[in-house]
N, C-alpha and C positions, 0 to 999 in steps of 0.2 A: 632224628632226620625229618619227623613229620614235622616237628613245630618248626625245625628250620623253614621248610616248603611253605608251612601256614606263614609265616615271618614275613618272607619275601612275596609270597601272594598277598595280601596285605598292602605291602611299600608298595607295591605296584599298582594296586585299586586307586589308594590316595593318590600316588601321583597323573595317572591318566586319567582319574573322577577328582578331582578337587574335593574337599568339601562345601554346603553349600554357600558358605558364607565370602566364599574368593566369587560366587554369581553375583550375591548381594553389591558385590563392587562398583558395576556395570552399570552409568548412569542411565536412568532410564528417561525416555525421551516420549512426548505426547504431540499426536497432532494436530495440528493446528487450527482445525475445523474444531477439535474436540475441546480445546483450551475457549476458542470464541465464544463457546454457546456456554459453558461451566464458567467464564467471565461476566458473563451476561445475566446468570443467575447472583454469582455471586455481588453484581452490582444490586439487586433488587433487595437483595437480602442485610445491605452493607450501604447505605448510599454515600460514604464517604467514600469507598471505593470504587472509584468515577475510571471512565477511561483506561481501564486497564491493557485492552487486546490493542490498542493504539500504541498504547505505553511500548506494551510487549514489540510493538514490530519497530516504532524510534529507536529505541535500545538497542538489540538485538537483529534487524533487518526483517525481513519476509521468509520467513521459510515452511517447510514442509511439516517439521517438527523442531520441538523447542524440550531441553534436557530440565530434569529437575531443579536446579539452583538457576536457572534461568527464569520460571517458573517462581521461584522462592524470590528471587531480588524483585520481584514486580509486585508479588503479593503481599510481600510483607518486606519495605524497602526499611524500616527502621529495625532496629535492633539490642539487646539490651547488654552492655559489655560489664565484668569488674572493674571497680575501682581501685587500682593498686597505687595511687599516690593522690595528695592531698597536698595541692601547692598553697589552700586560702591556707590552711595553719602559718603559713608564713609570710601571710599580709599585712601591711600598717594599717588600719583603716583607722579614717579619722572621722568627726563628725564635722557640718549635718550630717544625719541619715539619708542615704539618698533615696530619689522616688522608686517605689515598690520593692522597699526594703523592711525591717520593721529592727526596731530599736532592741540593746540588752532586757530595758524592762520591759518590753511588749512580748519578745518569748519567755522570759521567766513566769510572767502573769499566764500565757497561751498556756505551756506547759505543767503548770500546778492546777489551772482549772482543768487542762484533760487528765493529770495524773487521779485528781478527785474524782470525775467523772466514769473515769475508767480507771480503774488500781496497775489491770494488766499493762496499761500502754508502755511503749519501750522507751518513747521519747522523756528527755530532760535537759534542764541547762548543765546539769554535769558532762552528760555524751555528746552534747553536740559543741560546750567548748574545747570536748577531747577529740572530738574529730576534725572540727575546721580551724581551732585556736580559739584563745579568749579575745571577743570584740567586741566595740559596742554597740555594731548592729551585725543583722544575719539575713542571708537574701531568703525567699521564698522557698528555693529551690532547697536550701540547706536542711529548714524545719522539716520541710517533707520528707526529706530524707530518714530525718533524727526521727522523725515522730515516723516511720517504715521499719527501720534497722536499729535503732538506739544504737548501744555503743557496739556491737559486733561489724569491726570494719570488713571482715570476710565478707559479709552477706549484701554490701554498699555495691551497687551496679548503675550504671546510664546509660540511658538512651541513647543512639545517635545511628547515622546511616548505614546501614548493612554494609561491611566488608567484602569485596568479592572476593569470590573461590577461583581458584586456576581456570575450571570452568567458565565464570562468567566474566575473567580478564580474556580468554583466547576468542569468544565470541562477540563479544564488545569491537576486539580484534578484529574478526571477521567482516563485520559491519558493513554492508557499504557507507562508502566515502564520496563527498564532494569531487567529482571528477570529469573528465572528457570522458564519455563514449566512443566506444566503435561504431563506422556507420550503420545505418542499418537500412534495408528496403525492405518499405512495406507497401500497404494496397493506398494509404491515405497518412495523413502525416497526423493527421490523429492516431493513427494506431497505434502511438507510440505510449500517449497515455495511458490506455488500457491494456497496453501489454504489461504496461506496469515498468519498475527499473529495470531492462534483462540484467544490470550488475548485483543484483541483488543473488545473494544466495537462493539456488532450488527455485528461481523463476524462470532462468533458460528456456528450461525444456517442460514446464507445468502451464506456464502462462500464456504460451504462443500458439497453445492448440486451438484455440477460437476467431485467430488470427488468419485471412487468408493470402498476404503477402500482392508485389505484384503480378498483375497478370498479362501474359503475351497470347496473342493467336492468329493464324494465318488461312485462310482459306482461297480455294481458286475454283471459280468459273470457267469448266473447259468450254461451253456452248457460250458465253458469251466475252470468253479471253480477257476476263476479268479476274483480279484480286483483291482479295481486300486483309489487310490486318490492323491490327490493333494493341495497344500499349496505354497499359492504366497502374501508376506506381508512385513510390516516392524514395526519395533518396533524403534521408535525415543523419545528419550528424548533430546528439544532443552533447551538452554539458547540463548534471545534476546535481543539485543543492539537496542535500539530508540536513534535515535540525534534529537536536538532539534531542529535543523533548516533543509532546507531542498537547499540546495545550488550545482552550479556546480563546484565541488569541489573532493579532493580525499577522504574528510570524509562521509562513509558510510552514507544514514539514516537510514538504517537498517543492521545488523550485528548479525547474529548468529553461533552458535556453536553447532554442532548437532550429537551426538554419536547415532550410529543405529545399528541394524542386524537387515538383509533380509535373507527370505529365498524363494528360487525357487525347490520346490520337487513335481516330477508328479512319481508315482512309479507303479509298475505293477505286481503282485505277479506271480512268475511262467513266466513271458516276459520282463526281463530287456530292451528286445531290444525299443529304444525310450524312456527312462527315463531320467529323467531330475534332475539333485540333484546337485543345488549349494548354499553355504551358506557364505554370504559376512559384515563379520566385518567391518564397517566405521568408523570412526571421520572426519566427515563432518561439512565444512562450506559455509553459503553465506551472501553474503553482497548485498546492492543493493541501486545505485547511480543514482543522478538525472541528466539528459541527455541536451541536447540543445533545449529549450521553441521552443514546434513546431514541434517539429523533431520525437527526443525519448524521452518521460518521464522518462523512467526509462533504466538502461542496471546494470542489473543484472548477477551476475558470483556466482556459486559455484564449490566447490572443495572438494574431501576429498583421504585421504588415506585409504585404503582399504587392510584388508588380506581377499582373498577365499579359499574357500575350499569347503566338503562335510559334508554331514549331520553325515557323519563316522571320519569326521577330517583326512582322507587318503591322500587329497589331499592340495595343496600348492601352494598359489599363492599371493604374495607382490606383491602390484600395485599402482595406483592413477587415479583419473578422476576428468575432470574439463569441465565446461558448460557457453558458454556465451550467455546469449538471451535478446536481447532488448524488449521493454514491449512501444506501442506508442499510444496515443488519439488523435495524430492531424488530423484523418478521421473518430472519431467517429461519426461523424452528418452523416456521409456517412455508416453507420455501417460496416465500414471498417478499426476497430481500431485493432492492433494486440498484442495481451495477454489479452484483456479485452471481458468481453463478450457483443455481439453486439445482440441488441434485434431485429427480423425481426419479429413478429408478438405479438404486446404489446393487454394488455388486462388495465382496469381500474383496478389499485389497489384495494384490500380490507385492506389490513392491512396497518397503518398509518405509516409502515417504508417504506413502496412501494416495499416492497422485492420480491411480488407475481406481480409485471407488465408484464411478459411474458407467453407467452404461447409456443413461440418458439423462442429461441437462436442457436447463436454461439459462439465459442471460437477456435480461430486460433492461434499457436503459431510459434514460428520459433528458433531453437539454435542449434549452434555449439558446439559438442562432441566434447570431447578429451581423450583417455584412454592409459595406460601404465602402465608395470607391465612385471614381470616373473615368467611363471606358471612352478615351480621348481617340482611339485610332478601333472601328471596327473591323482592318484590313480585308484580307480576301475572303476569311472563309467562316467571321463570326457570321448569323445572323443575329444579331445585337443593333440599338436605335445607341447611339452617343451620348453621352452627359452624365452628370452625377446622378447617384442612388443612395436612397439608404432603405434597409429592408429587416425587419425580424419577425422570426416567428419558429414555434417548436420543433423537435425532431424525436419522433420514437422510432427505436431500434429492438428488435428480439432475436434472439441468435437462440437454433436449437440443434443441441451440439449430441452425436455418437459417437466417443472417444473411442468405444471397443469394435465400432465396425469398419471392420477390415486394416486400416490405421487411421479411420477417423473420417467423419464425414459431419459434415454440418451444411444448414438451411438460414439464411439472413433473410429475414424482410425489413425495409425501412422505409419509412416515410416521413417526408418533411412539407409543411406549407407555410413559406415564408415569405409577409404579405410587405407589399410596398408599403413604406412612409412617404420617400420621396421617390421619383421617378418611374419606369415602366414596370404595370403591374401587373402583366401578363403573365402566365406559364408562370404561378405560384408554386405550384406544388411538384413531387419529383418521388417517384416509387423504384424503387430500387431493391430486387427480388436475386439474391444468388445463392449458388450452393457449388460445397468444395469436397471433392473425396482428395484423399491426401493418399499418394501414391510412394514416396519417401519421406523419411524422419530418418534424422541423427538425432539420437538420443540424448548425447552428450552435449550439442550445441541447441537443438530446436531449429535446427534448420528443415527447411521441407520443401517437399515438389506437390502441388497438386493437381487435378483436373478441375478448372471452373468451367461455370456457367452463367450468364449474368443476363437480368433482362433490366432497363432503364428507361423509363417511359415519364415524360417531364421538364421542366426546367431546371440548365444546370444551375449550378451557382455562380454566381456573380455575373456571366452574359446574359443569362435564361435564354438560351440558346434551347430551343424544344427538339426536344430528341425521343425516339424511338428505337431502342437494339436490342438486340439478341446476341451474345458470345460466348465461344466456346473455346476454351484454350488452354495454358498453363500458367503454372500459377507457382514463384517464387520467391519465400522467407529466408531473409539473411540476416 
C-alpha cells in the first residue's frame, strides 16, 4: 500500500513539476539595449563583424527583445552542413584547365610533396579521385577538402548560409513591411521620424513616450470679455519603405513618403495683436542611411515641399525645407549617445520588454535646417515682408524625460538660429521651452492625453513672424 502511495506521489510530482529539461525548452530572449552594447564589443573584438545591431533591426524589425536564434542568424550568418552527395564525380571535364583550377599533375606533385612533408596528412590523389571522380583538373575548393578529410566522406561538410529555425522564419514574418500607415497626429510632422515606424513591433507604446502629440487650449478673460485659444498639430499619413539589408550604401533602410497639414493658430477675440495663424500643406519625405560602424549609425535626411498659408487661405507662400541629422551609439556606455535616449538613473524592470528601466532619461539631438520658399501673399495676419528666401542653420533639441512619474512627464528645450542667405534676416533665432505631464496612456496603442505648457519666444519658420506665448492646454497622441 505504501509503495503504491509513494508510486502515485511520484506521477504526480513529475507531472505538475516537469523536469528541468521541458524549461530548457523555452527560447530565451535578450534585450535590446543589452544585445547593442555586447554588439558593440563584440565589433572591437572582431572587425569583420561590422554593423551587427543594424543588421539585427533590418532583419528582424525593432523590438524590445530579440530570442536566441534570432541572436544566432545575425552572429554567425554562415554555417557548416554534411556533404551527403557528390554530383562533380559525375562530370565530363575537359581541358584547358580552366582559371584557378589546377591540373591532375599539379595535385599529384601538391599531394606527394605534402604526404613527404607531413607522413600524417589525410590528403592524396587516391581520395580525392574517389571522392569527386577521376579528372584532369580539380578546383581549389576540392584539394582543401581532400587535404581536411582525405577519404572519410562522413566527416566532408560546407559552408553555406544559416538555415532558419521555425523561429527565425515566424519573425522574419513578423517584420515590418513596406506599407501605408494609419494616420497619425502629432505635435510637428517631424515627429514622425523620431517616433520611429509605430508598425514596427513593441514601438507603439515604448517609443511615443517622449512624444508630446498635438496640443489644444482655451482661455477667457471675464474682465476683459476676451478669449483666446489655440491649436498646434499635425495630421500625417505616412507610407514606409523597409530594405532588407542594412549597408553603407546609398540605398535607404528606411524610406518614407509622408503627406501632412499643420496647423499653428493662437487667436485672441477683440486683440488680434500677437496672433499667430499659420497653416502648412506638405508632401514630405525621409529616408535614413547607415553611417560608418563607430562613428554614425544612422544620418538621416528629410525633405518636403510645402505651400503656407492662413487658416483664411489669404495668404501664400510656395516653399521647401530639408533636415540633416545624424543619429550615433558609439558613446552609448558613456550615456552619451546622440538621438538615442540615454538612461541616467535606471530602475529594475518590471515589465519583461524592459521598456520601464528608467526613471530618468535623456535625449539629445543635433540637425541642420534648411528652408526656402516665396511668401507671394502676406495676407491679414502674417507679419512677414514678400519675396523669396533662402535660409539655414542649426537646431539643438534636449528632451529630459520621467517615465515613472506619475505616467510620465518630460521638459523640451530647443533652439534654432537660422541665418539668411537670401532675403529677410531678422528674428533668426526661435527658443521653444515645453513640458508634458501625461494624464492618460493606453498601453496597448500609445495613445495619450496630456497637460502642456509651451513658452515660444522668436522667429517662426518660414514667415519669421516674431512671436512671444505662453500655453497651457491639452495635448493629444493618436
Amino acid at each position: 500500500m505504501n509503495r503504491r502511495f509513494l508510486f502515485v506521489s511520484l506521477s504526480l510530482i513529475i507531472f505538475v513539476f516537469p523536469p528541468a529539461a521541458t524549461a530548457a525548452t523555452i527560447p530565451r530572449e535578450y534585450p535590446a539595449q543589452e544585445l547593442q552594447n555586447y554588439f558593440e564589443t563584440v565589433q572591437i573584438l572582431d572587425d569583420t563583424k561590422s554593423n551587427l545591431y543594424p543588421k539585427l533591426i533590418a532583419r528582424f524589425g525593432k523590438k524590445p527583445t530579440y530570442s536566441d536564434d534570432e541572436v544566432t542568424a545575425i552572429l554567425e550568418p554562415k554555417d557548416k552542413y554534411p556533404m551527403v552527395d557528390f554530383p562533380e564525380k559525375g562530370e565530363d571535364r575537359v581541358l584547358p584547365v580552366p582559371p584557378g583550377a589546377m591540373s591532375l599533375a599539379q595535385v599529384t606533385q601538391y599531394f606527394e610533396v605534402q604526404h613527404t612533408h607531413n607522413p600524417k596528412s589525410k590528403g592524396s590523389i587516391a581520395a580525392i579521385r574517389d571522392i569527386f571522380g577521376p579528372h584532369p583538373w580539380y578546383l581549389a575548393r576540392e584539394v582543401r577538402l581532400v587535404d581536411q578529410f582525405g577519404d572519410q566522406k562522413k566527416d566532408y561538410v560546407y559552408s553555406d548560409d544559416r538555415r532558419p529555425t521555425e523561429i527565425v522564419k515566424a519573425a522574419e514574418a513578423a517584420a515590418p513591411k513596406s506599407r501605408l500607415q494609419t494616420p497619425m497626429i502629432r505635435h510637428d510632422w517631424t515627429d514622425l521620424l523620431y517616433a520611429d515606424d509605430m508598425s514596427q513591433p513593441g514601438n507603439e507604446t515604448k517609443k511615443v513616450d517622449d512624444l508630446v502629440g498635438a496640443t489644444f487650449s482655451y482661455s477667457y478673460d471675464a474682465k476683459a470679455d476676451a478669449n483666446t485659444w489655440s491649436t498646434i498639430g499635425s495630421l500625417i499619413w505616412p507610407w514606409v519603405y523597409h530594405s532588407k539589408e542594412n549597408n553603407v550604401d546609398l540605398d535607404p533602410e528606411t524610406l518614407a513618403i509622408a503627406p501632412s497639414v499643420s496647423i499653428n493658430r493662437i487667436a485672441k477675440s477683440g486683440n488680434p495683436k500677437g496672433e499667430t495663424d499659420q497653416l502648412f500643406f506638405r508632401l514630405g519625405t525621409y529616408g535614413e542611411w547607415s553611417g560608418p560602424p563607430n562613428i554614425l549609425d544612422y544620418v538621416q535626411a528629410r525633405g518636403a515641399f510645402v505651400y503656407g498659408t492662413d487658416t483664411g487661405f489669404s495668404a501664400r507662400l510656395p516653399g521647401y525645407e530639408l533636415d540633416i541629422e545624424p543619429r550615433s551609439f558609439a558613446l552609448a556606455r558613456y550615456r552619451l549617445s546622440l538621438g538615442q535616449r540615454n538612461i541616467l538613473w535606471p530602475r529594475q524592470p518590471a515589465s519583461k520588454d524592459g521598456s520601464d528601466q528608467s526613471l530618468l532619461d535623456y535625449q539629445l539631438r543635433l540637425w541642420m535646417h534648411m528652408e526656402g520658399g516665396d511668401i507671394q501673399d502676406a495676407g491679414q495676419s502674417w507679419n512677414a515682408v514678400t519675396g523669396s528666401f533662402l535660409r539655414m542653420g542649426p537646431v539643438v533639441q534636449l528632451r529630459i524625460n520621467f517615465p515613472q512619474l506619475y505616467k510620465g512627464f518630460s521638459i523640451t528645450g530647443q533652439y534654432s538660429d537660422i541665418l539668411a542667405i537670401r532675403g529677410r534676416d531678422d528674428h533668426e533665432s526661435l527658443l521653444n521651452l515645453a513640458a508634458a505631464l501625461t494624464l492618460y496612456k493606453d498601453k496597448e496603442t500609445g495613445r495619450k492625453v496630456s497637460l502642456t505648457a509651451q513658452y515660444l519666444n522668436g522667429g517662426l519658420d518660414f514667415t519669421k513672424q516674431q512671436v512671444e506665448t505662453f500655453t497651457l492646454g491639452l495635448s493629444m497622441l493618436y
